[in-house]
PASEBA-1860 file (N, C-alpha, C; in nm, 3 decimals):
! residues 119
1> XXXXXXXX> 2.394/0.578/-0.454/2.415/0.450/-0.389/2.396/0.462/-0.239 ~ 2.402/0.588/-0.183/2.390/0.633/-0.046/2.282/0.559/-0.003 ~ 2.168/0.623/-0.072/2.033/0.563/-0.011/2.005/0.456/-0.037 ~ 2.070/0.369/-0.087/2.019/0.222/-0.119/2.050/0.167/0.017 ~ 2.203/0.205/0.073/2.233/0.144/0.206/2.177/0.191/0.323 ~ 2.132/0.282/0.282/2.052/0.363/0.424/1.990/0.247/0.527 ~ 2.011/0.224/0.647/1.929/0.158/0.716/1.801/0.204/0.758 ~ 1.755/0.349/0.705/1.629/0.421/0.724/1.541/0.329/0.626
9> XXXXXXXX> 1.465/0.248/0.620/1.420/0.191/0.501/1.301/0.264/0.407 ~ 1.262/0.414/0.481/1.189/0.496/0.403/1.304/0.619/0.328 ~ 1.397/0.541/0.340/1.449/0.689/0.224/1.509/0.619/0.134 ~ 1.516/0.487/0.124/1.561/0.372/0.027/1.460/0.361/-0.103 ~ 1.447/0.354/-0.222/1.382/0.395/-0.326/1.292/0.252/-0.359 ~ 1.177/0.236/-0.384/1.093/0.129/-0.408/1.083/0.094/-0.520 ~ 1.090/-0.028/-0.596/1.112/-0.069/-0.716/1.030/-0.056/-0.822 ~ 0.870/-0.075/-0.793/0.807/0.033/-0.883/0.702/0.068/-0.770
17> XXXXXXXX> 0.664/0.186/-0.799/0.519/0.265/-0.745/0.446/0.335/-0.866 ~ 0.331/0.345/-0.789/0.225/0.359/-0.906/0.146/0.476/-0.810 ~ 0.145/0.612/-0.853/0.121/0.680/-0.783/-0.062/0.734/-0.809 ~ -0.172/0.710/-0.774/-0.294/0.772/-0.824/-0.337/0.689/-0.965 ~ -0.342/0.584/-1.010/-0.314/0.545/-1.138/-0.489/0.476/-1.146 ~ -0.570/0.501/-1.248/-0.668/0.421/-1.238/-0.702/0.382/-1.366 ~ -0.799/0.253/-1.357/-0.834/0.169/-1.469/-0.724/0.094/-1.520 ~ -0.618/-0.022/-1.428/-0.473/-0.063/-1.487/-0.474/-0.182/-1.448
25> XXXXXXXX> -0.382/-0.251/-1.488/-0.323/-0.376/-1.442/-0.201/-0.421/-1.416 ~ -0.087/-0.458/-1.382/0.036/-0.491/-1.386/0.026/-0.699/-1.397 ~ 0.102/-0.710/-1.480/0.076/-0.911/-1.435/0.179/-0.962/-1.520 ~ 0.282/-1.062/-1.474/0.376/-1.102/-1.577/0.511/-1.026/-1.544 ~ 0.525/-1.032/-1.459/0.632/-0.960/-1.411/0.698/-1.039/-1.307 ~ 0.843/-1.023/-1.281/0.921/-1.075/-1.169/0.955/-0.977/-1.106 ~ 0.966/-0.995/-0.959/1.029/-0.878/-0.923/1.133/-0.951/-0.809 ~ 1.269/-0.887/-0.846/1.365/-0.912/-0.717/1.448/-0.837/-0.681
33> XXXXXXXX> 1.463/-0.818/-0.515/1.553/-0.817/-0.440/1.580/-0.649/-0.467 ~ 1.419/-0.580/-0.406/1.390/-0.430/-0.382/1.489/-0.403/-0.290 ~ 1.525/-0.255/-0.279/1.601/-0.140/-0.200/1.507/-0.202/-0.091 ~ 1.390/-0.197/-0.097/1.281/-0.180/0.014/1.164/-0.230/-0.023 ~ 1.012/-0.158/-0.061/0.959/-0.282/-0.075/0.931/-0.302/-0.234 ~ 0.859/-0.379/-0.293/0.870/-0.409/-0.446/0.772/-0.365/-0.558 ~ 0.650/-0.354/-0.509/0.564/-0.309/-0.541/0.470/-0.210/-0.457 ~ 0.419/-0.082/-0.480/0.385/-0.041/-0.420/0.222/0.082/-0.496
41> XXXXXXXX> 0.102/0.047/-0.462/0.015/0.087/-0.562/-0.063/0.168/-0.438 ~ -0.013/0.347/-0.485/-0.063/0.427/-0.399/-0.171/0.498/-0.432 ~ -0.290/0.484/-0.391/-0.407/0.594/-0.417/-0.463/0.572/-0.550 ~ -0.464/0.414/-0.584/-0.479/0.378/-0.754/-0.629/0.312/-0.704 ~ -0.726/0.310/-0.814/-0.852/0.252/-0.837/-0.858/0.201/-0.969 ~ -0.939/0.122/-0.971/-1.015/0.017/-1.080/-0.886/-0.088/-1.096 ~ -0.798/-0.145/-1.046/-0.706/-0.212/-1.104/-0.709/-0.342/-1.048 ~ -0.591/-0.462/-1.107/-0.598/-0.564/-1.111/-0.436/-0.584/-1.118
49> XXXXXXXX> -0.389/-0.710/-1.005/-0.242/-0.745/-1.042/-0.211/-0.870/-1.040 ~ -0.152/-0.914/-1.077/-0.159/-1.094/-1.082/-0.092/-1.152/-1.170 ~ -0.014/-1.270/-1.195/0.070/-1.337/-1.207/0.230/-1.273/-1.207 ~ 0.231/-1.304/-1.088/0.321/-1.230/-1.032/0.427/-1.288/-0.980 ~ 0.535/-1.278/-0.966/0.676/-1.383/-0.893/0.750/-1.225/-0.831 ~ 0.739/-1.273/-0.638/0.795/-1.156/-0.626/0.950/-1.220/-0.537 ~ 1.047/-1.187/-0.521/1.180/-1.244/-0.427/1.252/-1.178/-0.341 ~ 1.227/-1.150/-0.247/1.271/-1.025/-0.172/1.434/-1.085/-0.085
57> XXXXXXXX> 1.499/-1.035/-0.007/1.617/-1.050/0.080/1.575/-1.098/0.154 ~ 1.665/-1.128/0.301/1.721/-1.172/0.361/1.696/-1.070/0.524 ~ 1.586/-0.982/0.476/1.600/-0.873/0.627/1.466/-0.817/0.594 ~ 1.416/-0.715/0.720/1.257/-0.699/0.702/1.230/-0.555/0.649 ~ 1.134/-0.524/0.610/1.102/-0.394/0.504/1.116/-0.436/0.390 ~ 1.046/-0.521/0.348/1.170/-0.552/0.182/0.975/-0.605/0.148 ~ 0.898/-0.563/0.170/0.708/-0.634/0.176/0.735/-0.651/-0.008 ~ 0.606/-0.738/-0.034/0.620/-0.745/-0.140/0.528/-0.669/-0.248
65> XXXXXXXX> 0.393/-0.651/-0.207/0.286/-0.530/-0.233/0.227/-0.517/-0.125 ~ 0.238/-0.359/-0.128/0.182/-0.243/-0.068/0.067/-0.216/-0.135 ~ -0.068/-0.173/-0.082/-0.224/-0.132/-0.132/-0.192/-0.040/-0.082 ~ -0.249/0.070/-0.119/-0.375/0.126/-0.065/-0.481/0.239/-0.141 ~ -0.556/0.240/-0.179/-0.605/0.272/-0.276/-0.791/0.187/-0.279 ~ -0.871/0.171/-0.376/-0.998/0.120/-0.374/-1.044/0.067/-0.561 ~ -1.124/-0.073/-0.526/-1.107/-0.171/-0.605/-1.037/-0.207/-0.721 ~ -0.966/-0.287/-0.621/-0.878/-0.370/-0.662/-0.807/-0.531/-0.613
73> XXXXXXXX> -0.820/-0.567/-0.692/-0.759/-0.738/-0.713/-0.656/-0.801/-0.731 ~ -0.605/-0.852/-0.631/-0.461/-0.915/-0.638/-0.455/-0.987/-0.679 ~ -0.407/-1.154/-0.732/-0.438/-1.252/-0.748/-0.334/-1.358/-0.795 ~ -0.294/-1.492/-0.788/-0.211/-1.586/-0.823/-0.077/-1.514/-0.817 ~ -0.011/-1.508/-0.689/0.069/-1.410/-0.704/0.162/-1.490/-0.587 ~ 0.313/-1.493/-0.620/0.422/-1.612/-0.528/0.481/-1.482/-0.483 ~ 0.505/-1.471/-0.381/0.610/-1.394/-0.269/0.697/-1.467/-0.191 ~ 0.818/-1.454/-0.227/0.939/-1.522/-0.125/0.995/-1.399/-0.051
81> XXXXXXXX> 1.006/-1.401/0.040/1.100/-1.274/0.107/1.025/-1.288/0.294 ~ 1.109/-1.238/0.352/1.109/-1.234/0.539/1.025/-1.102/0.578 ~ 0.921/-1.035/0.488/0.854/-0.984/0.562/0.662/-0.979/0.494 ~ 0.612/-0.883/0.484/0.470/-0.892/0.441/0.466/-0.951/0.297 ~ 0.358/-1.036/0.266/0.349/-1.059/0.104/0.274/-0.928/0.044 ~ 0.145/-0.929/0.106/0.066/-0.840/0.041/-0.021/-0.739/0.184 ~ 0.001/-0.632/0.191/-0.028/-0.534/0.319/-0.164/-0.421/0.234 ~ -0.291/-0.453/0.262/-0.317/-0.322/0.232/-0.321/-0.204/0.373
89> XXXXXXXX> -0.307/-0.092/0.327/-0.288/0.016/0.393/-0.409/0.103/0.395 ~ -0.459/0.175/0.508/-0.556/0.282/0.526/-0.485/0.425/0.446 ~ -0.618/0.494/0.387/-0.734/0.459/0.348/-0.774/0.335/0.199 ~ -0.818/0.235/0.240/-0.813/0.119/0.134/-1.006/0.097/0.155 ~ -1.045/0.062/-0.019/-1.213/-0.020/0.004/-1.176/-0.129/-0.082 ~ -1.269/-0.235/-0.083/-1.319/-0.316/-0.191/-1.150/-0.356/-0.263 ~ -1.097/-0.436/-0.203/-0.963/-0.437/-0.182/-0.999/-0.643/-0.186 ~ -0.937/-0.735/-0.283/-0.983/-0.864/-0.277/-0.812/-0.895/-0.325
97> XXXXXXXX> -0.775/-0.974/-0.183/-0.629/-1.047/-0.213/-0.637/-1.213/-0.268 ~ -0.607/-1.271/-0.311/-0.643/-1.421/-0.320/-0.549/-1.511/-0.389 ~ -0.529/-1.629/-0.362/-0.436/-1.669/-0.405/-0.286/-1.666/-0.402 ~ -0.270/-1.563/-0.299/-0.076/-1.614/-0.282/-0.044/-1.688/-0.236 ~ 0.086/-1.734/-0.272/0.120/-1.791/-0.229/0.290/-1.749/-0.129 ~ 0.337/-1.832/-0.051/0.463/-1.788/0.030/0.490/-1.894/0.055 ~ 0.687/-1.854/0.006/0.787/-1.967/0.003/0.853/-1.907/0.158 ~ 0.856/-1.953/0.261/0.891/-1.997/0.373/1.079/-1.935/0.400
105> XXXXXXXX> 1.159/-1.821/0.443/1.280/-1.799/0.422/1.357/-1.883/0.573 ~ 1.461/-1.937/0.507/1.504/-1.956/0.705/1.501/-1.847/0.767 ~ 1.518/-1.919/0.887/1.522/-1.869/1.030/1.356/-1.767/1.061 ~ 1.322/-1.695/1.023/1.222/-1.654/1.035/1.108/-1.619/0.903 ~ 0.988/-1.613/0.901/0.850/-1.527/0.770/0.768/-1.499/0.855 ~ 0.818/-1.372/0.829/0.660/-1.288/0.893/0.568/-1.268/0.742 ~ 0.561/-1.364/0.668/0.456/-1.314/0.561/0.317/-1.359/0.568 ~ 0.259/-1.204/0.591/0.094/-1.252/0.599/0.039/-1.164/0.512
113> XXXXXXX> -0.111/-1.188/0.517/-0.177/-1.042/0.421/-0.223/-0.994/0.511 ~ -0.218/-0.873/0.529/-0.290/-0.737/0.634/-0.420/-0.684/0.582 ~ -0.543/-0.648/0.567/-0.629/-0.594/0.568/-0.714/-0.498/0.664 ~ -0.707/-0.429/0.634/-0.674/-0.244/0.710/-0.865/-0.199/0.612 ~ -0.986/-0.156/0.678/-1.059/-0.083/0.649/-1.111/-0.116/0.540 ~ -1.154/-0.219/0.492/-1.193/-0.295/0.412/-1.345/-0.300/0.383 ~ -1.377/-0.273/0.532/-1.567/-0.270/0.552/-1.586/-0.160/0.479
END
């Protein structure tokens, strides 16, 4: 339970990761109210994620997918939460986000999509 409260938000445990994973999909899933962030697809190719409902807290680090990895497709995918919806990360290719959407939290949303090395 230590590390859940950690204010370090990299030693706080991520709700799922997908470590190297290729030829996959994830879709049909809810996800709420990560240690940190909610989805996270590291060093994965050929995949696809989409229909998706993600709900994060009330404070920032809490993103809702993390990329980074090469082709792959996000798609029809709702993110509520106060920080990134969808971030891809270097080294990332052929990386196509589309369709999210973002529910607005008070007081502040920093939710955007990031695209990092894409050319």
């Amino acid at each position: 339970m230590r590390a859940i409260l950690s204010t370090d938000i990299y030693s706080r445990p991520r709700l799922v990761r997908l470590n190297t994973v290729t030829n996959f999909s994830v879709h049909d899933y809810a996800l709420t109210d990560a240690p940190v962030f909610h989805l996270v697809l590291a060093g994965c190719t050929n995949g696809e994620v989409y229909n998706m409902a993600i709900r994060g807290g009330n404070m920032g680090g809490l993103d809702g997918i993390d990329i980074w990895g090469s082709n792959i497709h996000a798609h029809d995918i709702m993110v509520s939460n106060r920080d990134e919806c969808v971030t891809t990360k270097s080294p990332s290719n052929n990386i196509l986000v589309e369709q999210v959407s973002s529910t607005i939290e008070p007081q502040q949303n920093h939710c955007r999509t990031t695209l990092l090395d894409l050319l």
